[in-house]
C-alpha positions in Angstrom: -67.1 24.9 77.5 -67.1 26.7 74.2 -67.3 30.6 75.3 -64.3 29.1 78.1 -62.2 27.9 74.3 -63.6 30.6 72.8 -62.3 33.0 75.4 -58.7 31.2 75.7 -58.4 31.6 71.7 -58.9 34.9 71.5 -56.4 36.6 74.4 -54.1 34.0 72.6 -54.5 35.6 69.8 -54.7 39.6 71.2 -51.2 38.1 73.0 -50.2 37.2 69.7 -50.8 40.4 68.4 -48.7 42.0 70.8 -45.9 40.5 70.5 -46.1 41.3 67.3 -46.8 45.0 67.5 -43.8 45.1 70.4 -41.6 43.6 68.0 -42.0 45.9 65.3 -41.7 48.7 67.4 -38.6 47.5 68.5 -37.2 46.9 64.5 -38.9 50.3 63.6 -37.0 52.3 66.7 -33.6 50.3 65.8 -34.2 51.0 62.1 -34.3 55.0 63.2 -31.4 54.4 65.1 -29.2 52.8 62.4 -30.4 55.9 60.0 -29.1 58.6 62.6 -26.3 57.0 62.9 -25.9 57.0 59.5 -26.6 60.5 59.6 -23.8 61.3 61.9 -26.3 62.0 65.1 -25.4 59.6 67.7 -27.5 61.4 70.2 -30.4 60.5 68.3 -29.4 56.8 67.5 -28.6 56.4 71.3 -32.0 57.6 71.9 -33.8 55.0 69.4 -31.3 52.5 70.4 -32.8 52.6 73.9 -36.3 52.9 73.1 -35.6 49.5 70.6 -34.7 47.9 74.0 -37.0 49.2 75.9 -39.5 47.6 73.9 -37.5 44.3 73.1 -35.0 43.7 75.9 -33.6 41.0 74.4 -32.8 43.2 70.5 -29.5 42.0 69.9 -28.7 44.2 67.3 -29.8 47.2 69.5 -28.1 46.0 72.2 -24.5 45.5 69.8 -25.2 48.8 68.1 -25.3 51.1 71.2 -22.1 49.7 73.0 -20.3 50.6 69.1 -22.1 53.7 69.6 -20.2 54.4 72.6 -16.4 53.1 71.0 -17.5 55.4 68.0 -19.1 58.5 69.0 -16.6 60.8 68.3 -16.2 59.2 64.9 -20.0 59.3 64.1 -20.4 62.9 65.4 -17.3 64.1 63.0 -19.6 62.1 60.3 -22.6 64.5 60.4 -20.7 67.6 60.8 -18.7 66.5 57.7 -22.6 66.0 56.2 -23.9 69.2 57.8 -20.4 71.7 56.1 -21.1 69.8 53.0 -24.4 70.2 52.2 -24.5 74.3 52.2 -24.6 75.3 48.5 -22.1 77.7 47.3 -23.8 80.3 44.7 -20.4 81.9 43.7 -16.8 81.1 44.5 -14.0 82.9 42.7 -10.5 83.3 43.7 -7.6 84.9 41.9 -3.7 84.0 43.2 -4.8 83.9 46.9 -3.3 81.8 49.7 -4.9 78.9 51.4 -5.4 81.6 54.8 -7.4 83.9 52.2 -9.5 81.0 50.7 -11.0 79.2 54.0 -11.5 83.0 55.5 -13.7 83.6 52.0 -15.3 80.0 52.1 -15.8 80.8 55.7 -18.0 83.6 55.4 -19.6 82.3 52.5 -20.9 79.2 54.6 -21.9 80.9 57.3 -24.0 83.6 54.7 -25.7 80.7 53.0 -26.6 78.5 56.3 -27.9 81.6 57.6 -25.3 81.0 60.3 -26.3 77.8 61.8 -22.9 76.2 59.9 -19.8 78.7 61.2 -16.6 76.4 60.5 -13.6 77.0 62.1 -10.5 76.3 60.2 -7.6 75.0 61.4 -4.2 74.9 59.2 -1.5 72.3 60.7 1.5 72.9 58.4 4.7 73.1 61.0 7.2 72.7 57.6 5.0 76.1 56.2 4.1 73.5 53.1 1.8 76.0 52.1 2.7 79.0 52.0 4.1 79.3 48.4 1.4 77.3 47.4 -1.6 80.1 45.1 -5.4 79.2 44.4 -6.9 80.0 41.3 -10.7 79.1 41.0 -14.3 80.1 39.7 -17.1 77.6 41.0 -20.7 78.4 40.6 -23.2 76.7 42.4 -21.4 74.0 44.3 -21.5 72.1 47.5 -18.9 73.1 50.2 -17.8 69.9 50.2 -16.8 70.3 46.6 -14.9 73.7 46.9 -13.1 72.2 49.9 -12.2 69.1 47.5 -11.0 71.8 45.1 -9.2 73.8 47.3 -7.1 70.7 48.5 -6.5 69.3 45.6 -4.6 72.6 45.4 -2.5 72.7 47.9 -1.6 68.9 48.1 -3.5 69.1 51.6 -5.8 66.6 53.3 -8.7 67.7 55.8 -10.6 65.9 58.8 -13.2 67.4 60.8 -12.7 67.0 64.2 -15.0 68.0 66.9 -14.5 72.1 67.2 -12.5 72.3 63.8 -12.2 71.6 60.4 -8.6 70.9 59.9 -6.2 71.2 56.8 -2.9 69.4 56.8 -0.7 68.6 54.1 -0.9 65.1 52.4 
């Protein structure tokens, strides 16, 4: 009678254990998910999404997060290759009375030198009233993040920018 209450004890307690270790498998795959989605990869926080499921069914959170994954994809995807233009690091930027055309080209090349060419933005300008044609850049920036020259060069021109999904586009404020 004791190995028998002996025996039960124990897989209760190895079942125990299990459920525990499935649960935090399930918060540790969520917990990558809501970090690449933070990041701006929503194939990747699909992915953990999933596996959080897959190991907890019944993850609420998991189970909310991928169906605003789906509304906001595009959103989250914009996010990250906002993240990924920012983050190359500008040694040298110096411009003397050029136009915005003449800037982006320069800041172009520059991005696509620095990230080795795995960053190659494609600028779009949308200015149907010509806004900024007249409009000149003056600046000398030394070892700053793309995102800051961008933030320079709009401040500039009065322009606004947005990153869509084959672009990033300038347009005036």
């Amino acid at each position: 009678m004791k190995i028998h209450t002996a025996l039960i004890v124990s897989g209760l307690m190895i079942s125990g254990a299990f459920a525990q270790n499935v649960a935090q498998q399930a918060e540790t795959a969520y917990a990558k998910g809501v970090a690449a989605e933070k990041a701006g990869d929503p194939v990747s926080a699909r992915t953990h999404y999933a596996s959080a499921l897959k190991a907890n069914p019944n993850h609420a959170n998991a189970r909310y997060s991928i169906g605003q994954l789906k509304l906001n994809v595009g959103a989250i995807a914009a996010k990250g290759r906002e993240a990924k233009f920012g983050e190359v690091m500008v040694p040298a930027f110096q411009l003397d009375n050029a136009t915005l055309q003449e800037a982006l080209l320069a800041l172009s090349i520059i991005i696509e030198k620095q990230s080795k060419d795995e960053v190659a933005p494609n600028f779009v300008i949308e200015d149907p009233k010509n806004q900024f044609a007249e409009r000149r850049i003056t600046l000398n920036l030394k070892n700053i993040p793309a995102r800051g020259v961008m933030k320079y060069l709009t401040d500039q021109v009065s322009a606004k920018v947005r990153y869509d999904e084959h672009a990033v586009v300038l347009a005036p404020r």
